[in-house]
PDB file of N, CA, C and O in Angstrom:
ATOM      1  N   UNK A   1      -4.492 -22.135  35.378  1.00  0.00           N
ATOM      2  CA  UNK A   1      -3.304 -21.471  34.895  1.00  0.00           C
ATOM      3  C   UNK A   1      -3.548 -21.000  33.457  1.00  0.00           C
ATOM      4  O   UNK A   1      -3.985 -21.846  32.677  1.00  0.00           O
ATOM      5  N   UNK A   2      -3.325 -19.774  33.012  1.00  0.00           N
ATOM      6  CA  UNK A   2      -4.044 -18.881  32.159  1.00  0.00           C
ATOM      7  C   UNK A   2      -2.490 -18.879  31.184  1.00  0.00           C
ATOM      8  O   UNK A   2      -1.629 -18.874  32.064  1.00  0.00           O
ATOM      9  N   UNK A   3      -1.873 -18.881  30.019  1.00  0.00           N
ATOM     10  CA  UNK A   3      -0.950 -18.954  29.073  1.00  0.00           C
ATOM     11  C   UNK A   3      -1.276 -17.064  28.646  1.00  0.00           C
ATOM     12  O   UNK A   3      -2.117 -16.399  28.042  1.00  0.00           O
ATOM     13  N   UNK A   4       0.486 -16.771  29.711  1.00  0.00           N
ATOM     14  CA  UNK A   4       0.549 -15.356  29.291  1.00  0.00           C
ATOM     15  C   UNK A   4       0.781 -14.989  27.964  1.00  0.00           C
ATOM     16  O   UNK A   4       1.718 -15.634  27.493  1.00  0.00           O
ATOM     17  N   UNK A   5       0.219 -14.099  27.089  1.00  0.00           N
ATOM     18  CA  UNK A   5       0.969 -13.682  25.556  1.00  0.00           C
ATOM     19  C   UNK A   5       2.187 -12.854  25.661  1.00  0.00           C
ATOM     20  O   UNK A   5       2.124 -11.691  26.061  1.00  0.00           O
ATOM     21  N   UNK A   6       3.413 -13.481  25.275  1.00  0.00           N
ATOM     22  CA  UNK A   6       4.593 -12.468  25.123  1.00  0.00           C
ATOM     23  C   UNK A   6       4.380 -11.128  25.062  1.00  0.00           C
ATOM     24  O   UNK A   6       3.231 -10.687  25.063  1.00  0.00           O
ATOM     25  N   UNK A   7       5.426 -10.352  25.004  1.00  0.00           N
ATOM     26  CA  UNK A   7       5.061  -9.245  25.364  1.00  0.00           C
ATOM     27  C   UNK A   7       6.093  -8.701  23.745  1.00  0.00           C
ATOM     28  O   UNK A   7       7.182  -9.107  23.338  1.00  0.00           O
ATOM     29  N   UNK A   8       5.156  -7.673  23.194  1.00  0.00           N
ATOM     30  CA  UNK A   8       5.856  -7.433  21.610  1.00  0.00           C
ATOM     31  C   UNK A   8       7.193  -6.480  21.983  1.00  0.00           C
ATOM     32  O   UNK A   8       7.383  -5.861  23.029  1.00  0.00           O
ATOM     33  N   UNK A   9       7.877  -6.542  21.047  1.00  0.00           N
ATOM     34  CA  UNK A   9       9.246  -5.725  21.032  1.00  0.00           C
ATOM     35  C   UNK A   9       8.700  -4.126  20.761  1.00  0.00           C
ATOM     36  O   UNK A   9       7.613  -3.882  20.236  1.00  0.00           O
ATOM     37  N   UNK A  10       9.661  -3.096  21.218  1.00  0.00           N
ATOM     38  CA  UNK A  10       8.943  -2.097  20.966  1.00  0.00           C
ATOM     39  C   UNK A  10       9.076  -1.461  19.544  1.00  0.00           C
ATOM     40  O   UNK A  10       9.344  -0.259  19.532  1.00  0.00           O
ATOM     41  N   UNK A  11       8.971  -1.912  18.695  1.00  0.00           N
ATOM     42  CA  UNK A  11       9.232  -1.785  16.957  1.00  0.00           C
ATOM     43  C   UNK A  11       8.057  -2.781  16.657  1.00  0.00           C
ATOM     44  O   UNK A  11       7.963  -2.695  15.433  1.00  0.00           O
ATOM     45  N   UNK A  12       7.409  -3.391  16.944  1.00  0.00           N
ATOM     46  CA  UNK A  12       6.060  -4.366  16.616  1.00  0.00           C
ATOM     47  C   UNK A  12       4.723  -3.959  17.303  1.00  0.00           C
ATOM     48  O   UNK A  12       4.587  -4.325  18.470  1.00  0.00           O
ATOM     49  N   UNK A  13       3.855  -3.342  16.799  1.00  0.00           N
ATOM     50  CA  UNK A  13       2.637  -2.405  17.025  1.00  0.00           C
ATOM     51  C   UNK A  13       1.221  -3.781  17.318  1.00  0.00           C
ATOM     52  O   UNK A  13       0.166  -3.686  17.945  1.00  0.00           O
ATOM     53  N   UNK A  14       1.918  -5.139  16.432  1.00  0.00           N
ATOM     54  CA  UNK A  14       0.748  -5.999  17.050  1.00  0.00           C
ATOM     55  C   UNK A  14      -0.119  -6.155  16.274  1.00  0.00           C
ATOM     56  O   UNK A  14      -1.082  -6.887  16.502  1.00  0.00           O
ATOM     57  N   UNK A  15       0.135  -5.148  14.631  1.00  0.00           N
ATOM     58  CA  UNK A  15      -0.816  -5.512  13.502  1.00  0.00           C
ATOM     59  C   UNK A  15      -0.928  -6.263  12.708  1.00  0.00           C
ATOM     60  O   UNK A  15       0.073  -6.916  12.413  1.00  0.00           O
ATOM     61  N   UNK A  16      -1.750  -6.425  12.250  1.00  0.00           N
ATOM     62  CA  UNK A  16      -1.287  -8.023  10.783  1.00  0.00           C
ATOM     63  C   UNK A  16      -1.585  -7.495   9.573  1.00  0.00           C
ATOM     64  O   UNK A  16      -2.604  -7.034   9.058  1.00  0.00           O
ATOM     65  N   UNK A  17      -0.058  -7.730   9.116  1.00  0.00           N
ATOM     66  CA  UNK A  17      -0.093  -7.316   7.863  1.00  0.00           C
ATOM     67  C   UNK A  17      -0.691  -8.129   6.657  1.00  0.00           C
ATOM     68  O   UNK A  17      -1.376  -7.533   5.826  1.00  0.00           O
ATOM     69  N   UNK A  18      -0.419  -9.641   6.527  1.00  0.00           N
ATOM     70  CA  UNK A  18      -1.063 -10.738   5.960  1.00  0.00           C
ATOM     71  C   UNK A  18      -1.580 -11.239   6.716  1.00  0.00           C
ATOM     72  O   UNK A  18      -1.103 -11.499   7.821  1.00  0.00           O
ATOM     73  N   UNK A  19      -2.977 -11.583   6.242  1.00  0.00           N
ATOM     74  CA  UNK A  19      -3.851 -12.967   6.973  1.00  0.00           C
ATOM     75  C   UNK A  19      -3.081 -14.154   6.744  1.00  0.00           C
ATOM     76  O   UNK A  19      -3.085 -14.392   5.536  1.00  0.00           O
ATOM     77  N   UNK A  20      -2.257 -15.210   7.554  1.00  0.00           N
ATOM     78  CA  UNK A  20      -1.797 -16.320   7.164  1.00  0.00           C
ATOM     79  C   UNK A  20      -3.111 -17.401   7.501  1.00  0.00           C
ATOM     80  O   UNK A  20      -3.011 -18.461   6.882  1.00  0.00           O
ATOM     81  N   UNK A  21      -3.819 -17.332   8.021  1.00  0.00           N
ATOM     82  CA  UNK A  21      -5.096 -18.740   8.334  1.00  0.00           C
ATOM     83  C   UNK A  21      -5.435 -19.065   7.130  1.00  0.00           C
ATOM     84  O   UNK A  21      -6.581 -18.899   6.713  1.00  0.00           O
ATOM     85  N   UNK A  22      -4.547 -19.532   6.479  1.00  0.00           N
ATOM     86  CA  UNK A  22      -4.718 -19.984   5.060  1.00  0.00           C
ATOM     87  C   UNK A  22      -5.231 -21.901   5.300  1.00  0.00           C
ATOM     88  O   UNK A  22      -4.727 -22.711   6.079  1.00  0.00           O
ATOM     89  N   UNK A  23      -6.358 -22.108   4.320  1.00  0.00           N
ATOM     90  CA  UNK A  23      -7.073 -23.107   4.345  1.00  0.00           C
ATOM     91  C   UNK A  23      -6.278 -24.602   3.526  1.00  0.00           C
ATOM     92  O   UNK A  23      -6.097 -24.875   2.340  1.00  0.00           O
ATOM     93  N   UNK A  24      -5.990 -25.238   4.648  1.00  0.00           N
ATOM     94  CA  UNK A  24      -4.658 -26.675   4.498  1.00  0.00           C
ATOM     95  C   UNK A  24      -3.343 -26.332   5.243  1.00  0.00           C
ATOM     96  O   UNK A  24      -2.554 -27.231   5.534  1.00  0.00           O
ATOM     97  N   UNK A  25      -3.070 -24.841   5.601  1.00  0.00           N
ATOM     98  CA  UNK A  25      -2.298 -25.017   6.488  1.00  0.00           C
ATOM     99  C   UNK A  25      -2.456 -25.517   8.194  1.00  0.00           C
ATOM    100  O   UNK A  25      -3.561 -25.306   8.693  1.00  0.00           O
ATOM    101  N   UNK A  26      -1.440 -26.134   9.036  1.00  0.00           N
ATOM    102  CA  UNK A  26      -1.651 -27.003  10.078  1.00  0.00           C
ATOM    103  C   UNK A  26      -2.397 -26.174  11.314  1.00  0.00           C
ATOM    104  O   UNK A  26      -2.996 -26.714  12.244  1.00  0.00           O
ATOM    105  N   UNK A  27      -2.283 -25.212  11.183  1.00  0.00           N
ATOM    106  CA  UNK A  27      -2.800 -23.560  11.994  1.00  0.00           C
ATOM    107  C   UNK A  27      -4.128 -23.286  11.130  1.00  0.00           C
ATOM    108  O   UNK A  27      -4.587 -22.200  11.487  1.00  0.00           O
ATOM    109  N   UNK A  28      -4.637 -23.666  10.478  1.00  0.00           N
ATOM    110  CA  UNK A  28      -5.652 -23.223   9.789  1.00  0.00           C
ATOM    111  C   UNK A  28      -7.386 -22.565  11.393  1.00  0.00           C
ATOM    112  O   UNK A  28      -7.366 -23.399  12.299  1.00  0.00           O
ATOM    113  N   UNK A  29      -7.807 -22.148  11.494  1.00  0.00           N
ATOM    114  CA  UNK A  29      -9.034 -22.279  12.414  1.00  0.00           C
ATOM    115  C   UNK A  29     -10.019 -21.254  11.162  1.00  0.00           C
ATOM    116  O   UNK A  29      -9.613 -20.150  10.799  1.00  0.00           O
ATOM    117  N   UNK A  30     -11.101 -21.769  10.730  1.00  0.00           N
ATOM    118  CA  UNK A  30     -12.179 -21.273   9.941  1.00  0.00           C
ATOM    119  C   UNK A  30     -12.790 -20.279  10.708  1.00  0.00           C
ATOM    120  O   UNK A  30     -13.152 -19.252  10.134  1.00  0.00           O
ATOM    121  N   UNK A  31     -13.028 -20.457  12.337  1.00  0.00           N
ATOM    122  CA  UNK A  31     -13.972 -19.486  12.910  1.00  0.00           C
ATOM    123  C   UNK A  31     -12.841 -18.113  13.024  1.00  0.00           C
ATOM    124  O   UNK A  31     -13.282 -17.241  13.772  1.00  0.00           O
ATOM    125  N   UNK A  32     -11.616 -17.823  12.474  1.00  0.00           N
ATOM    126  CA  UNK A  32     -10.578 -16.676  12.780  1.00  0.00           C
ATOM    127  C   UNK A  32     -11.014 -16.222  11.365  1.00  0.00           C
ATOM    128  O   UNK A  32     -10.453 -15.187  11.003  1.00  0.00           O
ATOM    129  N   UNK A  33     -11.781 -16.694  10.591  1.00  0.00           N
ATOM    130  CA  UNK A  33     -11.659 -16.070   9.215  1.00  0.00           C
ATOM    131  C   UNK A  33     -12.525 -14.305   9.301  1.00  0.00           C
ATOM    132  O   UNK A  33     -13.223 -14.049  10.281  1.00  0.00           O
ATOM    133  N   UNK A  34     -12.413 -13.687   8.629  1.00  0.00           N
ATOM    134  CA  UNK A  34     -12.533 -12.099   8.598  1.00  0.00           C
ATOM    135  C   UNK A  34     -13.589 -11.939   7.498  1.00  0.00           C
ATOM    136  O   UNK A  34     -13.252 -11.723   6.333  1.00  0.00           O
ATOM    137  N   UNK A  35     -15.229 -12.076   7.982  1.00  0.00           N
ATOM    138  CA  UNK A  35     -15.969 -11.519   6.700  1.00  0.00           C
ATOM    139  C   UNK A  35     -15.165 -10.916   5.919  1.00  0.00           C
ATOM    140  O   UNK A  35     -14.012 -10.515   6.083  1.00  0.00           O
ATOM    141  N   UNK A  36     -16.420 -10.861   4.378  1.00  0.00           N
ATOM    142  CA  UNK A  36     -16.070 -10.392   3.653  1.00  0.00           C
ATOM    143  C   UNK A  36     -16.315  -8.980   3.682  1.00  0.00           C
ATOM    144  O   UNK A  36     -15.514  -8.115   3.327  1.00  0.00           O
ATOM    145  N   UNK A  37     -17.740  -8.759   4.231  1.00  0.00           N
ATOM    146  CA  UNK A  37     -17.952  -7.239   4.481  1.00  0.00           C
ATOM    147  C   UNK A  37     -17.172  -6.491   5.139  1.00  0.00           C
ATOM    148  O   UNK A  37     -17.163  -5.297   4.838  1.00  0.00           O
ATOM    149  N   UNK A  38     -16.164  -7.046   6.384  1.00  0.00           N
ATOM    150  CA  UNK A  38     -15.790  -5.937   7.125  1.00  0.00           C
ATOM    151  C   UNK A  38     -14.352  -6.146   6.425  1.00  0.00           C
ATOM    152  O   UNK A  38     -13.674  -5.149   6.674  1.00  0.00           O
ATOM    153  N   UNK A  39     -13.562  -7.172   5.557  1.00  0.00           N
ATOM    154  CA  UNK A  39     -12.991  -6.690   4.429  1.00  0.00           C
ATOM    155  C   UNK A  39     -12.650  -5.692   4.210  1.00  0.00           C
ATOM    156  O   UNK A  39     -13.565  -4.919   3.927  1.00  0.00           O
ATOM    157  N   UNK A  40     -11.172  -5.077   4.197  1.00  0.00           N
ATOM    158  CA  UNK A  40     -11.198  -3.766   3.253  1.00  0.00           C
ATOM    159  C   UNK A  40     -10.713  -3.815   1.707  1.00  0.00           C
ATOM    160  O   UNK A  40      -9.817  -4.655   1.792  1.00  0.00           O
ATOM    161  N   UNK A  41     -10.750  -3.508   0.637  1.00  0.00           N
ATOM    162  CA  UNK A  41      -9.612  -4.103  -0.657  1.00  0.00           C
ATOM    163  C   UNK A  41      -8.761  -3.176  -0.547  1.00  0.00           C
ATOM    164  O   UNK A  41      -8.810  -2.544   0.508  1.00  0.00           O
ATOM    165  N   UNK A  42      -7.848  -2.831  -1.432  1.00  0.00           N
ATOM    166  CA  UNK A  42      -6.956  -2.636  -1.485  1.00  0.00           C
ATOM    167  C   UNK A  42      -7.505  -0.900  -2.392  1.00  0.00           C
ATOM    168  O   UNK A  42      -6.740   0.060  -2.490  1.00  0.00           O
ATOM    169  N   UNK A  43      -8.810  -0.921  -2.877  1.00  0.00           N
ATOM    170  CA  UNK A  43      -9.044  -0.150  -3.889  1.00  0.00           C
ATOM    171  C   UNK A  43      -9.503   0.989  -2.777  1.00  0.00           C
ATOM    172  O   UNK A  43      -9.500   2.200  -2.999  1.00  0.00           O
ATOM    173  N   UNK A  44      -9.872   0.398  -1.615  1.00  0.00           N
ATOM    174  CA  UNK A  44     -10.702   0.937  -0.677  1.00  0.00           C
ATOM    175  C   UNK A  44      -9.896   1.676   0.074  1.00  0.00           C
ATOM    176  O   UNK A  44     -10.359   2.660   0.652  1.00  0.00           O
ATOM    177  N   UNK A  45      -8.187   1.235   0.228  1.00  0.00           N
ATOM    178  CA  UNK A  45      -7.374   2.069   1.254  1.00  0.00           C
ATOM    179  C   UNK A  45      -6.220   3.419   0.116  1.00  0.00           C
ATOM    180  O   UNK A  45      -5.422   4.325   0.354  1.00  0.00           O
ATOM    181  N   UNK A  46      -6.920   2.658  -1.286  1.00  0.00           N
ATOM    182  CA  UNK A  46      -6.164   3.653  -2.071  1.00  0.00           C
ATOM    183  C   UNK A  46      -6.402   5.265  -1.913  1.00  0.00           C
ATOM    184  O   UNK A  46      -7.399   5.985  -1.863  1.00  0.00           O
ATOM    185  N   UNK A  47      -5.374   5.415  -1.874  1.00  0.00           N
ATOM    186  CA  UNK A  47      -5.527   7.245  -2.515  1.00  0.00           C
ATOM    187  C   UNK A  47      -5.101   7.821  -3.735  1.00  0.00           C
ATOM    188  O   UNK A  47      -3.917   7.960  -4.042  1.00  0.00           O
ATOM    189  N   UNK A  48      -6.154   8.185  -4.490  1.00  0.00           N
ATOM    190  CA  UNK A  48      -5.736   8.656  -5.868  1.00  0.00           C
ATOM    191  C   UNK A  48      -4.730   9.670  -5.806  1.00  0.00           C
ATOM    192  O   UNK A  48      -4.704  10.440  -4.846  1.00  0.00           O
ATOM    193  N   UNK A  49      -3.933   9.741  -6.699  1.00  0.00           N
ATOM    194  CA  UNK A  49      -2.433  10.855  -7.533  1.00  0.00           C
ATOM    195  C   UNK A  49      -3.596  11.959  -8.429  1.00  0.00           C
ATOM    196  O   UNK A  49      -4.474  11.925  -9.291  1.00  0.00           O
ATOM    197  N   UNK A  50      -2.757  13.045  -7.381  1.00  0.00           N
ATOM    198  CA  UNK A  50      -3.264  14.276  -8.345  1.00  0.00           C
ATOM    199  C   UNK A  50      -2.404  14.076  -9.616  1.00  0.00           C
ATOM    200  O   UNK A  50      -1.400  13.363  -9.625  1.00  0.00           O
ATOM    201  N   UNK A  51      -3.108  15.108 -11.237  1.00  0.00           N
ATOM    202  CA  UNK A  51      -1.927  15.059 -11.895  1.00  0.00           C
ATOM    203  C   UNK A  51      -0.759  15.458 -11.950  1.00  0.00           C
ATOM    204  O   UNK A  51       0.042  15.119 -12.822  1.00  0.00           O
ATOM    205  N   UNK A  52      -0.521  16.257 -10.982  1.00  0.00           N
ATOM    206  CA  UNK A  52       1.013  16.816 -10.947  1.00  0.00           C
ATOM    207  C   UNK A  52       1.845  15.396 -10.127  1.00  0.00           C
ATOM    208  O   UNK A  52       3.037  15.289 -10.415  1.00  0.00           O
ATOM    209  N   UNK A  53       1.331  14.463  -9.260  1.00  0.00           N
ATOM    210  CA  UNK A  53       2.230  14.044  -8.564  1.00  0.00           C
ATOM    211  C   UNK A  53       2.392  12.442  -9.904  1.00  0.00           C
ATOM    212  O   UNK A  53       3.334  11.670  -9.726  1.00  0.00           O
ATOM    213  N   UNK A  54       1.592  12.231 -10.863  1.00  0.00           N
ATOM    214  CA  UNK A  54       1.090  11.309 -11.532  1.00  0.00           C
ATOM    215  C   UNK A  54       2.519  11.869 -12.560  1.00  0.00           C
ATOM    216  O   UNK A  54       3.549  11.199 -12.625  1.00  0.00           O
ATOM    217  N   UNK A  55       2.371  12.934 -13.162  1.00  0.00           N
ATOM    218  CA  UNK A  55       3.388  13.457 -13.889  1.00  0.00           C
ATOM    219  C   UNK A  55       4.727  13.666 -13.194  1.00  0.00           C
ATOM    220  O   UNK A  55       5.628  13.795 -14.023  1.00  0.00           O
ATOM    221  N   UNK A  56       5.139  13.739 -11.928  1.00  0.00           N
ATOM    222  CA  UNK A  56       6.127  13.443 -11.402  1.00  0.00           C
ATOM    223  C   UNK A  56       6.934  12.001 -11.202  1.00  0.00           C
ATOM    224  O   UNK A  56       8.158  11.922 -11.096  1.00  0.00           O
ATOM    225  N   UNK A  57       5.988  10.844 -11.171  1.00  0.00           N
ATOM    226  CA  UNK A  57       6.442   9.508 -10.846  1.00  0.00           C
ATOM    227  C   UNK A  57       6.691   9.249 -12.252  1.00  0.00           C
ATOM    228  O   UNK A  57       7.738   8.618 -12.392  1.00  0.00           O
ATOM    229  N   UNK A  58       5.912   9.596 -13.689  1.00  0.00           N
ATOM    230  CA  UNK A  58       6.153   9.127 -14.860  1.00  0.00           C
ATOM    231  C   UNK A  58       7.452   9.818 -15.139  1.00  0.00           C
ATOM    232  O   UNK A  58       8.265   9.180 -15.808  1.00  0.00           O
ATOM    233  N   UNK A  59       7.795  11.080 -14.714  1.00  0.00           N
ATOM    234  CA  UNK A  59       8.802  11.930 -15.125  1.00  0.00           C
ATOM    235  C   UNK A  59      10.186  11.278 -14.503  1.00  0.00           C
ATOM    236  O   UNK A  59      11.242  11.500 -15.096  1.00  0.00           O
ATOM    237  N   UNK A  60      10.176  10.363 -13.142  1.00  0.00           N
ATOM    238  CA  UNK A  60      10.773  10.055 -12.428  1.00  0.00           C
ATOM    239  C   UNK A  60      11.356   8.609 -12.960  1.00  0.00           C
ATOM    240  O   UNK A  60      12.531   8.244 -12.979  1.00  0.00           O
ATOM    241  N   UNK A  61      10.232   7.927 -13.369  1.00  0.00           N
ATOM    242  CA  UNK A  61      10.306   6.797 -13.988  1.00  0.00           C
ATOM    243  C   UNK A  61      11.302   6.683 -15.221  1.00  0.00           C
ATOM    244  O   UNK A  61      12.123   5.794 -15.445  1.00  0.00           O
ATOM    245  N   UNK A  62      10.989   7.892 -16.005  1.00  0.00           N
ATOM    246  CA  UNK A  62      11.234   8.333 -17.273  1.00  0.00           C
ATOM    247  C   UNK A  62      13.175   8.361 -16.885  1.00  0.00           C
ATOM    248  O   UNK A  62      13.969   7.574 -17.401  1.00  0.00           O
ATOM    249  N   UNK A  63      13.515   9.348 -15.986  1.00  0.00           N
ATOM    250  CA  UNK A  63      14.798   9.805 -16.155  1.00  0.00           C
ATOM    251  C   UNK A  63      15.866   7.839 -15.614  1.00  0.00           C
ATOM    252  O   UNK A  63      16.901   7.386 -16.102  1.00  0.00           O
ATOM    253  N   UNK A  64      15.042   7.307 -14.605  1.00  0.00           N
ATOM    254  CA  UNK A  64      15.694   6.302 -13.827  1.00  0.00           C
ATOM    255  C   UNK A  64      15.886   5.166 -15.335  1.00  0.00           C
ATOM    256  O   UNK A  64      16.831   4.392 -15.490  1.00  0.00           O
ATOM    257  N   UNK A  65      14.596   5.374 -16.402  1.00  0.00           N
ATOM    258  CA  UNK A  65      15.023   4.255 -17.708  1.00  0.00           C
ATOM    259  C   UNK A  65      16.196   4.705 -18.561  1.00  0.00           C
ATOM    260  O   UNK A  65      16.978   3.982 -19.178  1.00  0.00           O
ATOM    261  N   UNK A  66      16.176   6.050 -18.483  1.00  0.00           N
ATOM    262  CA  UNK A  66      16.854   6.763 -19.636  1.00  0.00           C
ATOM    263  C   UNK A  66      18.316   6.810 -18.942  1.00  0.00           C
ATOM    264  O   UNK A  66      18.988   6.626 -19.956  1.00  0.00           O
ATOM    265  N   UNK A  67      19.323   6.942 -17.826  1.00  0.00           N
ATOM    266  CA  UNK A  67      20.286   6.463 -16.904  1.00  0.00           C
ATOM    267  C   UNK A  67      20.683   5.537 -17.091  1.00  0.00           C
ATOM    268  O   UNK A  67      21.911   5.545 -17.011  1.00  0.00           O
ATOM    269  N   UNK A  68      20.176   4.418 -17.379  1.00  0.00           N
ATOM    270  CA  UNK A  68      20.803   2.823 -17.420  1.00  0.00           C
ATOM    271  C   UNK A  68      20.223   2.819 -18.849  1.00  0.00           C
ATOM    272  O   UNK A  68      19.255   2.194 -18.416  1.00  0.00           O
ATOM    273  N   UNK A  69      20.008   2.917 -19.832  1.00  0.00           N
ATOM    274  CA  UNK A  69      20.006   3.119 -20.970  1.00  0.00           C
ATOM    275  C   UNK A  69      21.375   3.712 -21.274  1.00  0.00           C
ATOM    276  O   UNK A  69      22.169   2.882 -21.718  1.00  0.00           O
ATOM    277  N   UNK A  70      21.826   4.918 -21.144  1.00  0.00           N
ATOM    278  CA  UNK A  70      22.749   5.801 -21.478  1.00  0.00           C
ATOM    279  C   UNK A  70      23.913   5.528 -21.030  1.00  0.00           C
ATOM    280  O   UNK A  70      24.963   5.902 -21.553  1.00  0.00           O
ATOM    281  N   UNK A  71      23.714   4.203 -19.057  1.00  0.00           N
ATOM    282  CA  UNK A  71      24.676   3.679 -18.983  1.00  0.00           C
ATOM    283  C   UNK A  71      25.339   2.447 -20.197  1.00  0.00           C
ATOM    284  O   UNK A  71      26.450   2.530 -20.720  1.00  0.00           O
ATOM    285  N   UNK A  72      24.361   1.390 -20.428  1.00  0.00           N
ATOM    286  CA  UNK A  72      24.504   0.227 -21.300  1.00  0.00           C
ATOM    287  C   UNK A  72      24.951   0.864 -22.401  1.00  0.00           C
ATOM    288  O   UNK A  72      26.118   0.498 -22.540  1.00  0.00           O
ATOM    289  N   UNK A  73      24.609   1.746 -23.407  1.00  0.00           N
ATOM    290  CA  UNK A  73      24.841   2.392 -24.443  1.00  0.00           C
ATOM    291  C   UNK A  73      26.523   2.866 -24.023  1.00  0.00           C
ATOM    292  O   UNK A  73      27.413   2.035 -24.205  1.00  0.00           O
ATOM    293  N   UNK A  74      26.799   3.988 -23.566  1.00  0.00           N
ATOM    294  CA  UNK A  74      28.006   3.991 -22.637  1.00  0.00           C
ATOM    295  C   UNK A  74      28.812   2.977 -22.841  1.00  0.00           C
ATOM    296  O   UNK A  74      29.607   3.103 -23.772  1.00  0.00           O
ATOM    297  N   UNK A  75      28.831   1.865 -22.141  1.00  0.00           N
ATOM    298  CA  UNK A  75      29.343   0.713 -21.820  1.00  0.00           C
ATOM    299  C   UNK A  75      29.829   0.225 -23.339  1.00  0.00           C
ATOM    300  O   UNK A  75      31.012   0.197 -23.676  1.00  0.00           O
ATOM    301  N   UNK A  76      28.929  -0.081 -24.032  1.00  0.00           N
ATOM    302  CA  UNK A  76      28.522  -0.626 -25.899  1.00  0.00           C
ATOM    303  C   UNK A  76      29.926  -0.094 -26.581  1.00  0.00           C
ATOM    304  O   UNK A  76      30.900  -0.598 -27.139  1.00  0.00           O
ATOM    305  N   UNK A  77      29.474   1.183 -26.220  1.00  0.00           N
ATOM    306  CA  UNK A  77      30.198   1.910 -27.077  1.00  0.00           C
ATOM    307  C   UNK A  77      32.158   1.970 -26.794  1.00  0.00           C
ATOM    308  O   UNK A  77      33.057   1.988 -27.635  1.00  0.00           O
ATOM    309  N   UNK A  78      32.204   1.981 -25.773  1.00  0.00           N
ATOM    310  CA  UNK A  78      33.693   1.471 -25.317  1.00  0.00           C
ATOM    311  C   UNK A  78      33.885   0.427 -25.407  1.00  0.00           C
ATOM    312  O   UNK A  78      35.064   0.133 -25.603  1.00  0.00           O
ATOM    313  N   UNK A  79      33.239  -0.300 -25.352  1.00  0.00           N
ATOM    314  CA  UNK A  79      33.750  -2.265 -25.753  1.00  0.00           C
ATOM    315  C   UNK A  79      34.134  -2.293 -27.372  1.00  0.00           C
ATOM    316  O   UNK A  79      35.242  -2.714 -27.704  1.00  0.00           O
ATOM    317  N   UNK A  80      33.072  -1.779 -28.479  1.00  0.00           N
ATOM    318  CA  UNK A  80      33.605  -1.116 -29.076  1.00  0.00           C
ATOM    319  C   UNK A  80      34.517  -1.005 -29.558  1.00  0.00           C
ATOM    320  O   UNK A  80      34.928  -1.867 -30.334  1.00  0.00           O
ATOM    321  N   UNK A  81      35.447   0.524 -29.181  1.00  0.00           N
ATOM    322  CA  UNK A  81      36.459   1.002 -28.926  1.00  0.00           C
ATOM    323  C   UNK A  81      37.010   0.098 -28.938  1.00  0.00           C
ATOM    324  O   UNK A  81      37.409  -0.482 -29.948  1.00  0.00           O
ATOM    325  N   UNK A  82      37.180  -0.281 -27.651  1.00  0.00           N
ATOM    326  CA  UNK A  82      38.480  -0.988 -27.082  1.00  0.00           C
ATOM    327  C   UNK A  82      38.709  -2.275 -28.107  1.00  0.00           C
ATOM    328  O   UNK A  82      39.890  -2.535 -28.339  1.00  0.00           O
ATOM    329  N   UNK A  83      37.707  -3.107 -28.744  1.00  0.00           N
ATOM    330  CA  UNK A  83      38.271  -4.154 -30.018  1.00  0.00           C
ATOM    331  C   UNK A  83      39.067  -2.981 -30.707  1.00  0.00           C
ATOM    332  O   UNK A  83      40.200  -2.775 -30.272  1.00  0.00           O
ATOM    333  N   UNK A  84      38.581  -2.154 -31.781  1.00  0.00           N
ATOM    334  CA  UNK A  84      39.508  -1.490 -32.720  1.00  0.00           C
ATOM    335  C   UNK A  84      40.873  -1.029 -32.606  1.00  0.00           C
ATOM    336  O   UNK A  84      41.807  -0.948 -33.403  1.00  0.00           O
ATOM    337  N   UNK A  85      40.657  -0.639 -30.894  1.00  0.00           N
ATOM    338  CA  UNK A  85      42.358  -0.054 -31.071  1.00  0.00           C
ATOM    339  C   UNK A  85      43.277  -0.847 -30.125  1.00  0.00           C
ATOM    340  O   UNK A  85      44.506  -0.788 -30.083  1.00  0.00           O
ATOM    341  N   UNK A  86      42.353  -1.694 -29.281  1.00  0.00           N
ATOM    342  CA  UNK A  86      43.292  -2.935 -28.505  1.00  0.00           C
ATOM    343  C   UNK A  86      43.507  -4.728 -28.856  1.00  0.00           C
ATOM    344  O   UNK A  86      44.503  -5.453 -28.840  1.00  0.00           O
ATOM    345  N   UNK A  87      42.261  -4.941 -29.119  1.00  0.00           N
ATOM    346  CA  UNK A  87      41.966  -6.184 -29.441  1.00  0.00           C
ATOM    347  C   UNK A  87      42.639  -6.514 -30.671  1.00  0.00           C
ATOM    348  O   UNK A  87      43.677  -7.166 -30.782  1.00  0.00           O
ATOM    349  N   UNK A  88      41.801  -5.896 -31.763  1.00  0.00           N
ATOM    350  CA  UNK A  88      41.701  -6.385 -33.444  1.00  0.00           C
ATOM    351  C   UNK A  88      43.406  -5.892 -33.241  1.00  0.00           C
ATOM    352  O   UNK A  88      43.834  -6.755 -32.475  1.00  0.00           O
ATOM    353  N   UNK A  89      44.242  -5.203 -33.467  1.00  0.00           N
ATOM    354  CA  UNK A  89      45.455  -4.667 -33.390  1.00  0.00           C
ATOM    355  C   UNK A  89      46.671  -5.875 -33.892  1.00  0.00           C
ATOM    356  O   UNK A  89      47.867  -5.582 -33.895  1.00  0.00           O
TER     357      UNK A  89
END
C-alpha cells in the first residue's frame, strides 16, 4: 500500500518558496539538502534597473516621504493653532 500525495489546490503550483529542512528541526533529512552549485543566489535571479526605471522608484520614493512629511507638518501646525485660539484662551 503506496501513501497517495494530496492533491494541491488550484492556486498552489507545488513550488518552494523557502527551504524549511532546516538543521535541529524534527523534519530535518540531510540527504534533501540542495548543493551548493545547483544553488541559485539571489544576485543570480536579479535583474538590473535601467536608469530611467532607477530614477523613477527614487522619484517615487521621494514624493511617498515628502506626503507624510507635509502630512505631520500639516497636523503640527494645527495643534498649534488650536492651543492659541482654543486651549491657552
Amino acid at each position: 500500500m503506496t501513501k497517495k500525495k494530496p492533491e494541491l489546490p488550484d492556486w498552489d503550483d507545488g513550488r518552494t518558496v523557502a527551504d524549511m529542512n532546516v538543521e535541529g528541526m524534527p523534519w530535518y533529512s540531510p540527504k534533501k539538502r540542495i548543493p551548493d552549485r545547483e544553488r541559485k543566489t539571489a544576485a543570480d535571479r536579479e535583474e538590473t534597473m535601467t536608469k530611467e526605471e532607477s530614477r523613477y522608484y527614487t522619484w517615487g520614493a521621494l514624493k511617498a516621504a515628502l506626503i507624510i512629511v507635509g502630512v505631520m507638518c500639516a497636523g503640527l501646525v494645527l495643534f498649534i493653532l488650536f492651543c492659541q485660539h482654543v486651549w491657552f484662551r
